[in-house]
N, C-alpha and C positions, 0 to 999 in steps of 0.2 A: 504493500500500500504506500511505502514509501517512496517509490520507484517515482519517474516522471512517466505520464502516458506515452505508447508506442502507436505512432499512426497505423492505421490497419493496410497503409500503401508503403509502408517501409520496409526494406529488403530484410531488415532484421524481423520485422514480425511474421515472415511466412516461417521459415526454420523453427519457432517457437509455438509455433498454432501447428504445424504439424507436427511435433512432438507433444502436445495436448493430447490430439488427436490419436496418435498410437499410446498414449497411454492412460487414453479414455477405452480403447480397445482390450488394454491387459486386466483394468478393475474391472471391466462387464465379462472377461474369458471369453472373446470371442476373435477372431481373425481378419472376418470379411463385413460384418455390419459396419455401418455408418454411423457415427458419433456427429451430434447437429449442435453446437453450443448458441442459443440462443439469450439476448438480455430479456428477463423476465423472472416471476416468479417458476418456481417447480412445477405450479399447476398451470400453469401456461401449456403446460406437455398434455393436459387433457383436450386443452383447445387445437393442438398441432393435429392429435389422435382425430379428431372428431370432422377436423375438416380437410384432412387429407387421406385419410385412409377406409373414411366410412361414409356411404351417403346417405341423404334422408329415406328413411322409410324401412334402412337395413337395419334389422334385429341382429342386438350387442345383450350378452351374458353377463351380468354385473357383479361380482360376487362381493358380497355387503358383509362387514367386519366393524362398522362404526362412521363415525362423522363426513370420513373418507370418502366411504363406499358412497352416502349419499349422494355424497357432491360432485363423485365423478359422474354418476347418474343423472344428476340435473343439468351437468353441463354437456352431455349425451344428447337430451332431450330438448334442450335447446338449441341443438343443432338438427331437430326431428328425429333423431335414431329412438326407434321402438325398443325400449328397455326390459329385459325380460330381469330381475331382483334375485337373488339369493341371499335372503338375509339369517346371518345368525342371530343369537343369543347375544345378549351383552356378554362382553370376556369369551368369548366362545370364534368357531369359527364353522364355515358351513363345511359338513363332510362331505370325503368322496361319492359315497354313494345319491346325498341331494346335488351334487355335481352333474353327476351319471346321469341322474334321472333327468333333471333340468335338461340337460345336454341334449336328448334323447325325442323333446318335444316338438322341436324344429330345429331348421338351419342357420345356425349365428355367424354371424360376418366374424366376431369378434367375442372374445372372454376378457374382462377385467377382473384384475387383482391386487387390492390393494397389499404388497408384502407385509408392511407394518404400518397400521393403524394406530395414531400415534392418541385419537384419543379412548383408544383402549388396550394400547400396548401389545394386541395380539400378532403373530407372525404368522401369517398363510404358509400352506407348503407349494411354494410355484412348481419342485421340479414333482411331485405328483400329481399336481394340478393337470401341468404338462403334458405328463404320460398317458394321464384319463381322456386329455382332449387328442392326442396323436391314435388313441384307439376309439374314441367313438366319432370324432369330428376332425379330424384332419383339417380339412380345409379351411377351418377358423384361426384366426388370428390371436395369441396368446398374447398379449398384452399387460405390462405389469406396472403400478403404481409403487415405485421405488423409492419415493421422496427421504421416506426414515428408514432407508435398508440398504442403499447402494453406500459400501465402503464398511458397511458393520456386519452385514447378512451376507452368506454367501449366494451368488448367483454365477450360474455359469451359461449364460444366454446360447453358446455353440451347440454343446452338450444337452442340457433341456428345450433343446426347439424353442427355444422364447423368442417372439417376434419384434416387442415392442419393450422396453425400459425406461422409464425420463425417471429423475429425480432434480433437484435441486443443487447449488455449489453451496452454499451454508450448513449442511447436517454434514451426515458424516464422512465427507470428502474433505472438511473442514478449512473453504475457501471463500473469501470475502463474496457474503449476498448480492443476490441481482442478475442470476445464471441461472435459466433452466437448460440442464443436459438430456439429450435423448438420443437414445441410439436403436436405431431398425435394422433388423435383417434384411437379406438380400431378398427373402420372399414379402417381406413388408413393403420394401422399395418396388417390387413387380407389384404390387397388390391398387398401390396408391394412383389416387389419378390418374389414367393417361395423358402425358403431353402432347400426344398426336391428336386427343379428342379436342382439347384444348385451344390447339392451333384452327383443328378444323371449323370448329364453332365460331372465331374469331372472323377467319375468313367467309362464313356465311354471313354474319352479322352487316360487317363489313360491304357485303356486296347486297344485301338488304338496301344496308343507306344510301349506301351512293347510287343506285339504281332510281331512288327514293326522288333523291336529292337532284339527280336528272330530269325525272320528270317532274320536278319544280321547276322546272328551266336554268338550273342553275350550274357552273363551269368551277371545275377542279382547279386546284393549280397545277398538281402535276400532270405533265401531256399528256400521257398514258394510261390508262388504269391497268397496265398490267406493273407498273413503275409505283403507284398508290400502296400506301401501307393500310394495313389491316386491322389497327386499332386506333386510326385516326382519321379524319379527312378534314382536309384544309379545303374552302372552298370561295369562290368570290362572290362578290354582294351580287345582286342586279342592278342594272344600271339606274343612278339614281340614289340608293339607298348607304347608308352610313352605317358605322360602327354604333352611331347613337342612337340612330333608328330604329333598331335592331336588336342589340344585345338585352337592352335594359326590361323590352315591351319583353323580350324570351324566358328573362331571370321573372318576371313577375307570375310566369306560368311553372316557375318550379324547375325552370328547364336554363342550364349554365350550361354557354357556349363562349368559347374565345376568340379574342381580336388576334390578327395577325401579329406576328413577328418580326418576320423578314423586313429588313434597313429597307428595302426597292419596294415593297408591294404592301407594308405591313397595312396603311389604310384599307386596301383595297379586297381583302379576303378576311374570312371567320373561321375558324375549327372546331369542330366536332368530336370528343372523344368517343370512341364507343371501346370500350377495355373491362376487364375484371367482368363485375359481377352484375355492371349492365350487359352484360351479352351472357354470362353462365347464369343467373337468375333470372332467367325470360320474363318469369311472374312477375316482376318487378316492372315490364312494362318501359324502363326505358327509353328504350328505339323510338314506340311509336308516340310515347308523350313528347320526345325531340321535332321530331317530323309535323307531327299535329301545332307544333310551337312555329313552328319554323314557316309550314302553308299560311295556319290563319295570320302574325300577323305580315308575312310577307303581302297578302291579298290585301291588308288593310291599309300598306303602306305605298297602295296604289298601281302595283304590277300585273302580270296576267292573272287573268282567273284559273287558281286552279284548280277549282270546284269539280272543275272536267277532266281532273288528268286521274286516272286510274291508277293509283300506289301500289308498288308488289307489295309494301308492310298489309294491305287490305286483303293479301290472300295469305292462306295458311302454310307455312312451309315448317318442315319437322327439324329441329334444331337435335345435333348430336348432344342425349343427355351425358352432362361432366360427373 
């Protein structure tokens, strides 16, 4: 703590983050998973878990040992994951066999565990937890809340098939707060999101608007659209219309669009982001409350009518679910 900070683009701080890194690898016992050191709290790892590895609607095994177990459950459900509970006894913890059976009911994306419950000190057994889920569910995600047990419990995540690990740098790693660590197996990392569906969604969205934004009558800046990028579209006014015109009447509909940049042209064009979770939560409706911003009050501001121009956002197209 006494140190002076080391910029994270200093030639000295790769050499030292990759020694983190392998020997974040030696305390989990494992070779090939991925160690992720994120600033945050410990339970920040149930946030990573929930939106990278699970999506809504998929059923998550929770095995419930205390304050823990709820809270990883509620922040499951907050992300829509149907929660199936395994709850014990105070001081207790739920056995093999309510495992098995639990296990047995349906197909879980995922099992949680919390290792140690710290507000009732009990210690799960992950690696038979383990063995129970590698013979009746395989295909689940073992996943373990490590926060009070990485560095004092033993865990061998190679060895026990365990998929999923975070804990905290504060407990018993015994390194200044403000670090959630988590490390995934190589089938965790296969498991997680595709980045191909991602891209591809991107570039449907993408060709939505600008398609959109064409038959508004309106002109890109770059020549091309095969040269156009995929989570943005810069586009110019109509002729006539301003930055003032424009922006301000958009913002009042809920809808934030930006003025140019560019030294040469910046007056003369606005951008559009379409990124993130305007395009992977459809429901959300972004696109077409931008588009519906952008007709009415372009019409208002005295341009064509485009009451008449038939929008592709107006027919239904199947977006790749992320």
């Amino acid at each position: 703590m006494s140190t002076l900070a080391t910029s994270h683009v200093s030639p000295t701080f790769i050499p030292i983050f990759g020694e983190v890194i392998e020997l974040l690898r030696k305390i989990f016992c494992t070779e090939k998973s991925q160690p992720f050191v994120v600033s945050g709290s410990g339970t920040l790892g149930w946030d990573m878990v929930a939106s990278n590895l699970i999506e809504s609607d998929e059923d998550v095994l929770v095995l419930n040992t205390g304050y823990f177990g709820d809270s990883f459950a509620d922040c499951l459900q907050t992300y829509g994951v149907k929660v199936t509970q395994v709850k014990a006894d105070i001081g207790d913890r739920p056995s093999l066999e309510e495992i098995r059976q639990a296990l047995t009911t349906k197909k879980f994306k995922a099992i949680t565990i919390t290792h140690v419950d710290t507000s009732t000190g009990v210690l799960s057994d992950i690696k038979a937890i383990s063995n129970l889920v590698q013979q009746i569910s395989p295909e689940t995600l073992v996943i373990v809340d490590g926060v009070c047990s990485v560095g004092s419990e033993e865990i061998r995540m190679d060895e026990w098939n365990i998929d999923i690990v975070l804990t905290a740098s504060q407990k018993a790693l015994g390194v200044p707060p403000g670090l959630c660590i988590l490390i995934a197996s190589e089938r965790a990392m296969i498991n997680s999101r595709p980045l191909e569906l991602r891209f591809q969604q991107h570039k449907e969205v993408s060709n939505r608007i600008k398609n959109s934004l064409e038959e508004l009558g309106l002109k890109f800046v770059p020549k091309h659209r095969e040269i156009a990028a995929n989570g943005m579209t810069a586009v110019y006014y109509p002729e006539g219309v301003k930055a003032t015109d424009l922006i301000p009447k958009v913002a009042e509909q809920g809808v934030v669009i930006a003025g140019g940049l560019h030294k040469v042209i910046g007056p003369k064009y606005f951008r559009v982001g379409h990124m993130g979770i305007s395009v992977t939560e459809p429901e959300r409706k972004h696109v077409e409350k931008t588009i519906e911003a952008l007709r009415g009050n372009l019409k208002d501001l005295g341009c064509k009518d485009f009451q008449k121009s038939k929008l592709i956002w107006d027919q239904p197209i199947a977006l790749s679910k992320l």
